[in-house]
C-alpha positions as a printed NumPy array, in Angstrom:
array([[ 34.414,   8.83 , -16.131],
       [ 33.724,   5.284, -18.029],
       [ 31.603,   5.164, -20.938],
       [ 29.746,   2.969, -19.373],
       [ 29.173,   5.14 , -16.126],
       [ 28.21 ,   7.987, -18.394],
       [ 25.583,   5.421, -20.105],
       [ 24.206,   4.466, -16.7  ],
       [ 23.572,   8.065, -15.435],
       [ 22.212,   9.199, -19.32 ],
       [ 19.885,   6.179, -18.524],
       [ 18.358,   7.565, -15.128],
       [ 18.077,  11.143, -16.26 ],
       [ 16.589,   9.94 , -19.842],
       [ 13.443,   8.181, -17.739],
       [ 12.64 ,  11.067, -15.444],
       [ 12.791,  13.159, -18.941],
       [ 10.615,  10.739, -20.117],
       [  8.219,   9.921, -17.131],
       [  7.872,  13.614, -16.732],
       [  6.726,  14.29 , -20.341],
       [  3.848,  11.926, -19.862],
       [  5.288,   8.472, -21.018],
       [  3.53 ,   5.913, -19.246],
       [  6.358,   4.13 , -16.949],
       [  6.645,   0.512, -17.892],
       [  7.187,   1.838, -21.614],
       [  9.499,   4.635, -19.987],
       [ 11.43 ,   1.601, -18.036],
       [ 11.791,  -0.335, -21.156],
       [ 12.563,   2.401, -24.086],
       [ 15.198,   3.528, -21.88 ],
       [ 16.211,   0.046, -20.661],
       [ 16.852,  -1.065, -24.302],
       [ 18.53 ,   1.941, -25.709],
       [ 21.29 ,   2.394, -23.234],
       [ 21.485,  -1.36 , -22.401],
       [ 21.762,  -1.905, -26.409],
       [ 24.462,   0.979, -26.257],
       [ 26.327,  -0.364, -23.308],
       [ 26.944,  -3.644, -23.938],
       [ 24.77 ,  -4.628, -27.53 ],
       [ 22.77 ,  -7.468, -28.303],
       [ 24.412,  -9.475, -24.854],
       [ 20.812,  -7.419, -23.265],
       [ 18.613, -10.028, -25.878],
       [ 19.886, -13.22 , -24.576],
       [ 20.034, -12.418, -21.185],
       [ 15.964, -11.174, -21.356],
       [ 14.082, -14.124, -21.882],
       [ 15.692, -16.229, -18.873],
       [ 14.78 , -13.25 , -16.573],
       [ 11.092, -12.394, -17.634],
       [ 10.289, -16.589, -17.576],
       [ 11.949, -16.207, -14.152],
       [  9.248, -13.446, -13.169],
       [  6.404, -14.832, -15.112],
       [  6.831, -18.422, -13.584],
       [  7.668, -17.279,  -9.584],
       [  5.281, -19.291,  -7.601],
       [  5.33 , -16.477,  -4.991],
       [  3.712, -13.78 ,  -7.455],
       [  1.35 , -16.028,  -8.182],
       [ -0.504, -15.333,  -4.979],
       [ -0.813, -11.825,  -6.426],
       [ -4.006, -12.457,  -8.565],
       [ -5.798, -14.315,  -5.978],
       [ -5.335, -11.687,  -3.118],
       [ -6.379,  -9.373,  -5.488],
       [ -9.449, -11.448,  -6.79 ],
       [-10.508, -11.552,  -2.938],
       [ -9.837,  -8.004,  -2.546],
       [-12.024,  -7.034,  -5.691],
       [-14.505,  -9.419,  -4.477],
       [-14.961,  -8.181,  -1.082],
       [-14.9  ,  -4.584,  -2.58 ],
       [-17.73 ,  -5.165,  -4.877],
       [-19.733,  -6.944,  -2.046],
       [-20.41 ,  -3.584,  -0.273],
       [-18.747,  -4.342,   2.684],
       [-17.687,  -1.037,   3.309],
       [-20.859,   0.285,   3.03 ],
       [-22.177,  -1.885,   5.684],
       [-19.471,  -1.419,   8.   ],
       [-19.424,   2.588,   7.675],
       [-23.337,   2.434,   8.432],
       [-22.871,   0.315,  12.133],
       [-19.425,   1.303,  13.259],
       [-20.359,   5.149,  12.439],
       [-23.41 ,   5.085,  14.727],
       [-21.466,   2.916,  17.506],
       [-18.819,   5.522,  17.708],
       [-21.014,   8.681,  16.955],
       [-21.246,   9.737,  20.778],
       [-17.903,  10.707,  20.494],
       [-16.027,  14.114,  18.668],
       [-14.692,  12.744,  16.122],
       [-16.396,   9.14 ,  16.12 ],
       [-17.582,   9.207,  12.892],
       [-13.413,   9.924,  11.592],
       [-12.726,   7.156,  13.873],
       [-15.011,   4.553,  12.429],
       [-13.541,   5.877,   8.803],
       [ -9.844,   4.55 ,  10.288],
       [-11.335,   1.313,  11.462],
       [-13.069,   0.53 ,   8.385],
       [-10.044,   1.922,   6.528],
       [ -8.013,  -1.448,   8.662],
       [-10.739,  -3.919,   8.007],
       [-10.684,  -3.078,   4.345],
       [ -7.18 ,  -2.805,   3.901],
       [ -6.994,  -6.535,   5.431],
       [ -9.743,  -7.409,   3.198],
       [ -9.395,  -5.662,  -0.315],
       [ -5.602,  -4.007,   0.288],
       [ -6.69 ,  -2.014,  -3.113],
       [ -5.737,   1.566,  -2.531],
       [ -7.952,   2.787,  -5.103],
       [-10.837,   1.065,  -4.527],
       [-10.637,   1.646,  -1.04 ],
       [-10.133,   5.433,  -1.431],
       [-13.327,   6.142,  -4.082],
       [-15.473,   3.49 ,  -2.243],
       [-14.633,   5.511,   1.242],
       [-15.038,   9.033,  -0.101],
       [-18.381,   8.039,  -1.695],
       [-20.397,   6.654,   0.919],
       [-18.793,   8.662,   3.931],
       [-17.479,  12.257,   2.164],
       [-20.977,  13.927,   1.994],
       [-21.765,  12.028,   5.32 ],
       [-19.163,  14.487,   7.066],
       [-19.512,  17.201,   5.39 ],
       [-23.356,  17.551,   6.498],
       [-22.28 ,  16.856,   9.916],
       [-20.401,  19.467,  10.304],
       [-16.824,  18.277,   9.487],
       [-13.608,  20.393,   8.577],
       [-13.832,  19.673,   4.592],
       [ -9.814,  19.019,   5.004],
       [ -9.379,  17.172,   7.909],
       [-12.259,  14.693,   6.036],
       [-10.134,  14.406,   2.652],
       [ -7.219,  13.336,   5.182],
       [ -8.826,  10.719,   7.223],
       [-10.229,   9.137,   4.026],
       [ -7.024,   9.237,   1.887],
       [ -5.211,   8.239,   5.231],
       [ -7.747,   5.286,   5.688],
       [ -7.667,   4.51 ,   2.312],
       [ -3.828,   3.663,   2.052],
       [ -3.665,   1.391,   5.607],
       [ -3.98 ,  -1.464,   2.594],
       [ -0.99 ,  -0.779,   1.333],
       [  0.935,  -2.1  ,   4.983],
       [ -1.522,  -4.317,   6.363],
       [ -1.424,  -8.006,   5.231],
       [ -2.032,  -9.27 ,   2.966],
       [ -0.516,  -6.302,   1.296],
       [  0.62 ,  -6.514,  -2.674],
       [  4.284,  -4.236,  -1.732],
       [  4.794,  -6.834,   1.086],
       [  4.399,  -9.915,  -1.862],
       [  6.911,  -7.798,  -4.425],
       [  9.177,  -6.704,  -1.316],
       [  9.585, -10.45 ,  -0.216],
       [ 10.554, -11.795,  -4.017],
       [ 12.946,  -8.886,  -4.575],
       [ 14.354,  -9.239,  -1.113],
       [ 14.315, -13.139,  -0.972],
       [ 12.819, -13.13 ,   2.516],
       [  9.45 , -15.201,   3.38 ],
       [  5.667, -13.784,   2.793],
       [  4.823, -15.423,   5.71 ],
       [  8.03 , -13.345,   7.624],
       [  6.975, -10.166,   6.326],
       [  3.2  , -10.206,   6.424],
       [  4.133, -11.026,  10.632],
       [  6.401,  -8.231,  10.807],
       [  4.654,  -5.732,   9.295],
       [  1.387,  -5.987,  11.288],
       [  2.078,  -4.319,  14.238],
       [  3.416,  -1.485,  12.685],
       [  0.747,  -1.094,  10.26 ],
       [ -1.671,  -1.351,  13.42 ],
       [  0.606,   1.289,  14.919],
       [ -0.209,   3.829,  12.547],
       [ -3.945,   3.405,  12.639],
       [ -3.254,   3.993,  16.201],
       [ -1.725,   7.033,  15.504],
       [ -4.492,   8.284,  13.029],
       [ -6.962,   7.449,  15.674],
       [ -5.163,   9.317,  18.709],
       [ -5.173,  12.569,  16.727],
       [ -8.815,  12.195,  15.445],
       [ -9.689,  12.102,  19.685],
       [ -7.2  ,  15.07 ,  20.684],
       [ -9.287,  17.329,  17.605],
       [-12.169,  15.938,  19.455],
       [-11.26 ,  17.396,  22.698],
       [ -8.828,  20.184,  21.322],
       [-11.168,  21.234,  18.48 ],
       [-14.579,  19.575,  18.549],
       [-16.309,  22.091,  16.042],
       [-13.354,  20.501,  13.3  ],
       [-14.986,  16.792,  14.327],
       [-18.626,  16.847,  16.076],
       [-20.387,  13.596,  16.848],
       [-23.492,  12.258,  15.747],
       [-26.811,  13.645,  16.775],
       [-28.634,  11.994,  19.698],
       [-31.232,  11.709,  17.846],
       [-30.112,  10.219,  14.871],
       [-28.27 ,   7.687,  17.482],
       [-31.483,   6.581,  19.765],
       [-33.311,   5.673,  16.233],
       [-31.631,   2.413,  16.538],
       [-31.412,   0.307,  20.006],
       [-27.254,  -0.468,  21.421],
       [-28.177,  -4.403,  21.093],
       [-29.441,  -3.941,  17.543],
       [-26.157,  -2.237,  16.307],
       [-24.261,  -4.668,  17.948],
       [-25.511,  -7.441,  16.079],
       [-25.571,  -6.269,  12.797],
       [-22.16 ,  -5.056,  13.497],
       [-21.04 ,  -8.73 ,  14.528],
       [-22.952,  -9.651,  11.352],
       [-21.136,  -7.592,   8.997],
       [-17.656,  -7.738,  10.287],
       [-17.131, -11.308,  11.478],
       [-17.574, -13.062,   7.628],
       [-14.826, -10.864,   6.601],
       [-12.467, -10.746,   9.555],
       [-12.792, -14.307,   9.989],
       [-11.797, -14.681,   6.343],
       [ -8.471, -12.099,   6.992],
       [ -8.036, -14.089,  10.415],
       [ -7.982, -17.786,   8.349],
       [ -5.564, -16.53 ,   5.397],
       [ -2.925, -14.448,   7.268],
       [ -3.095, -16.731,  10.11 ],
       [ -2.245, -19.893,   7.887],
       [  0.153, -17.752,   5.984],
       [  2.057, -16.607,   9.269],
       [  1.232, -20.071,  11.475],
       [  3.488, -21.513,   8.827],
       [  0.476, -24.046,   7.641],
       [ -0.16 , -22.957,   4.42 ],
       [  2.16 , -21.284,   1.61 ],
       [  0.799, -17.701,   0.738],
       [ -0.149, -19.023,  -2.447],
       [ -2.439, -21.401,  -1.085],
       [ -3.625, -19.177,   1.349],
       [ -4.443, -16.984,  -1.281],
       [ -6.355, -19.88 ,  -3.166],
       [ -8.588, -20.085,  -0.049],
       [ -8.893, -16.038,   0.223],
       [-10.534, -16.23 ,  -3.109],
       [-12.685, -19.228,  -2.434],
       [-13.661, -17.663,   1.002],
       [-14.473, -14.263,  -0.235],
       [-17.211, -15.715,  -2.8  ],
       [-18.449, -17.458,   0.024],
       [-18.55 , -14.301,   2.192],
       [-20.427, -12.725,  -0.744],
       [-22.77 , -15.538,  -0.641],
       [-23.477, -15.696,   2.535],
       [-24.378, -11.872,   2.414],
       [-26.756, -12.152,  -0.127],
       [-24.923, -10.325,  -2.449],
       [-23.415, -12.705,  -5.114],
       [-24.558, -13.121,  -8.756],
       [-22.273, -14.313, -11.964],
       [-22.325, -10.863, -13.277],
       [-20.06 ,  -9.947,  -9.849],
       [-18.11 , -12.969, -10.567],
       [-17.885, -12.055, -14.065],
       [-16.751,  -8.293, -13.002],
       [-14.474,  -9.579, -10.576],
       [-12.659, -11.748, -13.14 ],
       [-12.14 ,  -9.138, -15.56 ],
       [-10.716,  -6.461, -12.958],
       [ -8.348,  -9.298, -12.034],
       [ -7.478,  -9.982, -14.96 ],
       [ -7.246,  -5.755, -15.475],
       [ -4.919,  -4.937, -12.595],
       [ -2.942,  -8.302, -12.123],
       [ -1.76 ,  -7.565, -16.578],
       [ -0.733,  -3.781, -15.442],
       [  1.184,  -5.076, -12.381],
       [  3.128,  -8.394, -14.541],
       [  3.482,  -5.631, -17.452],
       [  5.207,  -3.115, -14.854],
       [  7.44 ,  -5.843, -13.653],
       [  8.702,  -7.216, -17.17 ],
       [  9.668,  -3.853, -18.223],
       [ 11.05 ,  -3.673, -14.943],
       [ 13.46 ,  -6.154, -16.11 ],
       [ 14.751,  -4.667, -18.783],
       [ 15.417,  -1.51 , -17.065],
       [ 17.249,  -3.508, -14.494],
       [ 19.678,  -5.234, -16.769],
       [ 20.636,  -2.582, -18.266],
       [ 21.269,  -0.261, -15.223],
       [ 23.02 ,  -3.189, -13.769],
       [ 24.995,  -4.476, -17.054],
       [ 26.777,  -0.298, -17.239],
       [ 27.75 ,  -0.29 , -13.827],
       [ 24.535,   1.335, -12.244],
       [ 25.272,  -0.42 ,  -8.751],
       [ 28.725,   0.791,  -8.168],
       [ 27.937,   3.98 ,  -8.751],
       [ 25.071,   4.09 ,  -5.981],
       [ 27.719,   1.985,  -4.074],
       [ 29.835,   5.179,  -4.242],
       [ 26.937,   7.851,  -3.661],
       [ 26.659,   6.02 ,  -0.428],
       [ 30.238,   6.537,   0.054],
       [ 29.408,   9.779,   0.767],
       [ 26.882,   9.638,   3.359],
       [ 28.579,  10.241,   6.848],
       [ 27.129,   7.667,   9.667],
       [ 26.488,   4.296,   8.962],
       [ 24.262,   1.51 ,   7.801],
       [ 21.867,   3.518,   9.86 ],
       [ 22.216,   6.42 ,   8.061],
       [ 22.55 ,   4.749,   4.496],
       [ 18.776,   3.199,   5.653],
       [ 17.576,   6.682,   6.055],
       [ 18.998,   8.192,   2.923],
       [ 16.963,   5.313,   1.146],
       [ 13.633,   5.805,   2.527],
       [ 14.658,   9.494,   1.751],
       [ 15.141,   8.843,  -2.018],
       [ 11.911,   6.445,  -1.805],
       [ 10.033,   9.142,  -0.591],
       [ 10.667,  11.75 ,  -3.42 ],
       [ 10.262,   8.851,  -6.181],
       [  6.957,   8.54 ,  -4.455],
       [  5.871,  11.733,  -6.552],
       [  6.637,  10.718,  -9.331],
       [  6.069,   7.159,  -9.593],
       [  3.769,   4.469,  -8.335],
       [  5.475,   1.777,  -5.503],
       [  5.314,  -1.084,  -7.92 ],
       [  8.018,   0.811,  -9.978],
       [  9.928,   1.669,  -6.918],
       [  9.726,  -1.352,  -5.689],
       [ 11.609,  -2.934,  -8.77 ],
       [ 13.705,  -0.293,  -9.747],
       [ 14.866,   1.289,  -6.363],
       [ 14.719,  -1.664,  -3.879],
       [ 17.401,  -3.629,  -5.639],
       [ 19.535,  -0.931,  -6.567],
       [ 20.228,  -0.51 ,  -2.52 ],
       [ 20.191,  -4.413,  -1.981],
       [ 24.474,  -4.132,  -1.808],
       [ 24.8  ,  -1.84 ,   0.358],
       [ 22.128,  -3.592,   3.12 ],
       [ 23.688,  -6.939,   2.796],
       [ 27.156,  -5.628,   3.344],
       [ 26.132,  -3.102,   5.931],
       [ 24.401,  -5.8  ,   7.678],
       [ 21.077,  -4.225,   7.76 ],
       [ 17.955,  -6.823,   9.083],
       [ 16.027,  -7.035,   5.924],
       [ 12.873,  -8.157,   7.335],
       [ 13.199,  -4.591,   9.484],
       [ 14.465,  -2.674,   6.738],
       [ 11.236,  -4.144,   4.007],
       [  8.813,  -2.5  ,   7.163],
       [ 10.228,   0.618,   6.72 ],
       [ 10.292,   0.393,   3.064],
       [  6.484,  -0.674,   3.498],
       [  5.905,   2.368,   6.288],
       [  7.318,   4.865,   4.143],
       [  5.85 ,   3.974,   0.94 ],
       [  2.274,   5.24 ,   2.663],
       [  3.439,   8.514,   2.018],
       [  3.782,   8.395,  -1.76 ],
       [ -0.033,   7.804,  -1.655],
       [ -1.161,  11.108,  -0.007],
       [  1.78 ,  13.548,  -0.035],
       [  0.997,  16.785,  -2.391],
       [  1.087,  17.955,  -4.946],
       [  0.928,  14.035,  -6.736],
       [ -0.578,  11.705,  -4.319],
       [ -2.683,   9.159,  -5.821],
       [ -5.112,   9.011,  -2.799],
       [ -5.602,  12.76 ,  -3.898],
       [ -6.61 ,  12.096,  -7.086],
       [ -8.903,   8.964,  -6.832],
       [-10.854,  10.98 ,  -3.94 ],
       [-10.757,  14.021,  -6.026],
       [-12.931,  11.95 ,  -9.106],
       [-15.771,  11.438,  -6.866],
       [-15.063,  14.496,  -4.194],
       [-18.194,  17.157,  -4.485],
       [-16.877,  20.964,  -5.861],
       [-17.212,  21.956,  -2.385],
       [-14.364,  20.381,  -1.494],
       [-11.196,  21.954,  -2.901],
       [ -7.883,  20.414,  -4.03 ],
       [ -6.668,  22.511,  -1.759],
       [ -8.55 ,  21.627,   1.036],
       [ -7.885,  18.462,   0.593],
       [ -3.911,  19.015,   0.357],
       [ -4.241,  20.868,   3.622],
       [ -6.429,  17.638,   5.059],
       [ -3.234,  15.577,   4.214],
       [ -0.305,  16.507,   5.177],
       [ -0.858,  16.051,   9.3  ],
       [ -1.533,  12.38 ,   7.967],
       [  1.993,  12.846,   6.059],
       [  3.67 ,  13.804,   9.322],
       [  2.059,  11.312,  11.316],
       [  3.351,   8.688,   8.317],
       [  6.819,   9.662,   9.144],
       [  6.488,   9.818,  12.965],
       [  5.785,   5.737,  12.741],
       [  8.923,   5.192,  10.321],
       [ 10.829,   6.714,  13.306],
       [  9.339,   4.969,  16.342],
       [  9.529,   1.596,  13.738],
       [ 13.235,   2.325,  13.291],
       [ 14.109,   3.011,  16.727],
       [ 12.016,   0.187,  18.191],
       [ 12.806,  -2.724,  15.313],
       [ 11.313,  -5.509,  17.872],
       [  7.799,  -3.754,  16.62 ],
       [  8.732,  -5.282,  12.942],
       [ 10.718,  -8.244,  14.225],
       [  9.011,  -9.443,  17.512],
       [  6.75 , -11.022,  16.18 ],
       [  8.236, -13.168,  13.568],
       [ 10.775, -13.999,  15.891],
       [  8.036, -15.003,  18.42 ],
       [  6.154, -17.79 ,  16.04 ],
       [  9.42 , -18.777,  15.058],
       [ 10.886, -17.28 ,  11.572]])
C-alpha cells in the first residue's frame, strides 16, 4: 500500500482516537488535518489553506446562517412555545394522546420557526415534561415525543443541514428547502399516527385531558388565542420560505427579513425589550462562531484527507458493495448513521458528505433526492442511544423521576419510525423532488 494511503487511513483512525478521548472535534479535525497533511505532502497544505477558509468565510450562501439563527433565537426567547403548548394542548386534550399530539405540532411550528434542536428540546421538556407526567403519561413514551418533536427542526425549512448540504453539494437553498418539506411533514405524520394507535391500542400509556380542566375555557375562546399565537409566527415561516422557494428572494435576503420579522413578531406580542435583543445578539454571535469554527477546521481536515488519496480509497470501499448506485446510497446513510454517535451533523456534514460526492456524480444519483435522505437520516443521530443529543439536553432539565433509561426506551420507536420515512422517501423520490420540479427548479 502507498505511503500516502497508509497516511490517509492513520488520519481517520487518529481522529476517532482522538474524538473518543474527549478532544473537542474542530481541534480533533484540525490536529489531525495538519499532522498527516504536513506528513503527506509538507508545507504545499499552508498555501493551499488560506484560499479555502476565505472561500468559506466569504460564501454569500452561509451568510444566511446567522440570520436564520438570529430569528430562531428570537422566536425562542419570545415564549412562543409556551403559548402554543398552553392552546393547542387543551384543543386536542379530548383525545388519547392529544396532549403528545399537540407536543408534535408545536415540535413543526417551532422547528419552522427556531430550527434550534437544543433550544427546542429543553424549552419542550420544560414547560410540557411535568405536564405529562401528572397526567398520567408513560414517563418513556413522553421523553420520545419531546426529543422526537424537538429534532423536526433539523428537516423542516429553514433548516441549518439543508443551508451546509446545499453549499457542499452546489445545489440551490431554495431547491432543497422545497424538497425537503414534504418529507419532513411526512414524518410528523408518522409521529402523530402512532401517538393515535397508543391512544386506541393503549390509552392508559397516553390519556387525554380532564373534562374538567377542558370546559374551564369556552371552544371560541381557545380558538382565538390559538389564531393569535400561531398566525404572527406562521405567517413569518410562510413569508421567508415562500420567497425563498417562489424564487423572489435569495435565502440570504429572506433571511434578512426572518430576522427583521421575528423582532416584529416579538413586538407585536408584547414581549420585546433590548435586553432580549441584547441576548439574542450574543447567542448569535455564540452558536454562528462554533458553527464557522467547525467548518474552518473542517477545511483542513479535508485537504489533507483529499491531498493523500482519501477519495480513491472510499472510491474503492465502494467497489465492494454489490448492487448499485442504489445500494452505494444506502451504505452512506448507513455510515452517516453510526457517525451520528459520535459526532454532531455539522461535522458530518463537512467531513462525510464530500467524501461520497464521486461516487453520486458518477453513479448518477439525483442530488437534490439524495441531500433529503441525508437530511431524513441525520434525525436519527439526535435521539438514537446511548449518545443522542436530544437525550442529553432533555436529560439537564428532565425531573429524577424520569430515568435515562426510560427515556432511551421512549426513543427508539421514534428511531424506527426515523428510518421507516428514509425508506418510503427513497422508494417514492417524487416526495423530495415533486415539488421543486412543480414551481419550476
Amino acid at each position: 500500500m502507498p505511503l500516502n494511503e497508509m497516511l490517509a487511513i492513520g488520519m481517520l483512525v487518529s481522529f476517532f482516537v482522538l474524538l473518543l478521548a474527549g478532544l473537542p472535534v474542530a481541534l480533533t479535525l484540525a490536529l489531525t488535518g495538519f499532522v498527516f497533511g504536513f506528513l503527506g505532502f509538507g508545507e504545499i497544505l499552508f498555501n493551499l489553506l488560506p484560499n479555502r477558509i476565505f472561500g468559506v468565510v466569504t460564501s454569500y450562501t452561509l451568510l444566511a446562517i446567522p440570520l436564520f439563527v438570529f430569528m430562531g433565537v428570537m422566536l425562542e426567547k419570545s415564549r412562543l412555545a409556551e403559548d402554543l403548548m398552553e392552546v393547542v394542548g387543551l384543543i386536542a386534550g379530548s383525545l388519547s394522546g392529544g396532549l403528545g399530539i399537540g407536543i408534535i405540532l408545536v415540535g413543526i411550528v417551532m422547528g419552522a420557526t427556531t430550527g434550534i434542536v437544543g433550544a427546542t428540546v429543553v424549552t419542550l421538556g420544560l414547560l410540557t415534561l411535568p405536564t405529562l407526567l401528572n397526567r398520567g403519561y408513560d414517563k418513556g413514551l413522553a421523553a420520545g415525543v419531546i426529543c422526537a418533536s424537538g429534532t423536526l427542526g433539523q428537516i423542516i425549512p429553514p433548516s441549518l443541514i439543508l443551508i451546509l448540504l446545499a453549499d457542499i453539494l452546489n445545489e440551490s437553498v431554495g431547491t432543497l428547502f422545497a424538497a425537503a418539506l414534504l418529507p419532513g411533514l411526512l414524518l410528523s405524520g408518522i409521529y402523530v399516527a402512532y401517538i393515535l394507535i397508543l391512544g386506541k391500542l393503549r390509552p392508559d400509556m397516553v390519556p387525554p385531558v380532564p373534562q374538567a380542566e377542558r370546559d374551564a375555557v369556552s371552544r371560541r375562546q381557545l380558538w382565538v388565542k390559538l389564531l393569535r399565537v400561531a398566525l404572527p409566527p406562521l405567517g413569518l415561516v410562510v413569508a421567508v420560505l415562500g420567497s425563498i422557494i417562489g424564487g423572489i428572494a435569495a435565502p440570504t435576503e429572506a433571511a434578512s427579513m426572518g430576522a427583521l420579522g421575528a423582532v416584529l413578531v416579538t413586538a407585536i406580542g408584547g414581549r420585546f425589550s433590548l435586553a432580549m435583543l441584547g441576548a439574542t445578539a450574543r447567542s448569535t454571535l455564540v452558536i454562528t462562531a462554533q458553527m464557522m469554527f467547525i467548518l474552518i477546521c473542517a477545511q483542513v481536515f479535508a485537504i489533507a484527507f483529499r491531498g493523500l488519496g482519501g477519495e480513491d480509497l472510499v472510491k474503492e470501499m465502494f467497489a465492494f458493495v454489490p448492487g448499485g448506485i442504489y445500494a452505494d446510497i444506502w451504505f452512506m446513510l448507513l455510515i452517516i448513521f453510526v457517525l451520528g454517535f459520535f459526532i454532531e451533523w455539522i461535522e458530518i456534514c463537512y467531513i462525510a458528505v464530500p467524501l461520497f460526492m464521486p461516487i453520486l456524480q458518477d453513479g448518477g444519483a439525483n442530488l437534490v433526492w439524495v441531500a433529503t435522505l441525508i437530511c431524513v437520516m441525520l434525525q436519527t443521530s439526535f435521539l438514537t442511544p446511548p449518545f443522542g443529543w436530544s437525550l442529553f439536553y432533555l436529560r439537564s432539565v428532565a425531573p429524577p423521576e424520569v430515568r435515562t433509561a426510560d427515556m432511551y426506551r421512549g426513543v427508539i420507536p421514534f428511531v424506527g419510525m426515523q428510518f421507516l420515512a428514509t425508506a418510503i422517501v427513497f422508494v417514492f423520490p417524487v416526495l423530495a423532488l415533486g415539488l421543486p420540479r412543480a414551481i419550476g427548479w
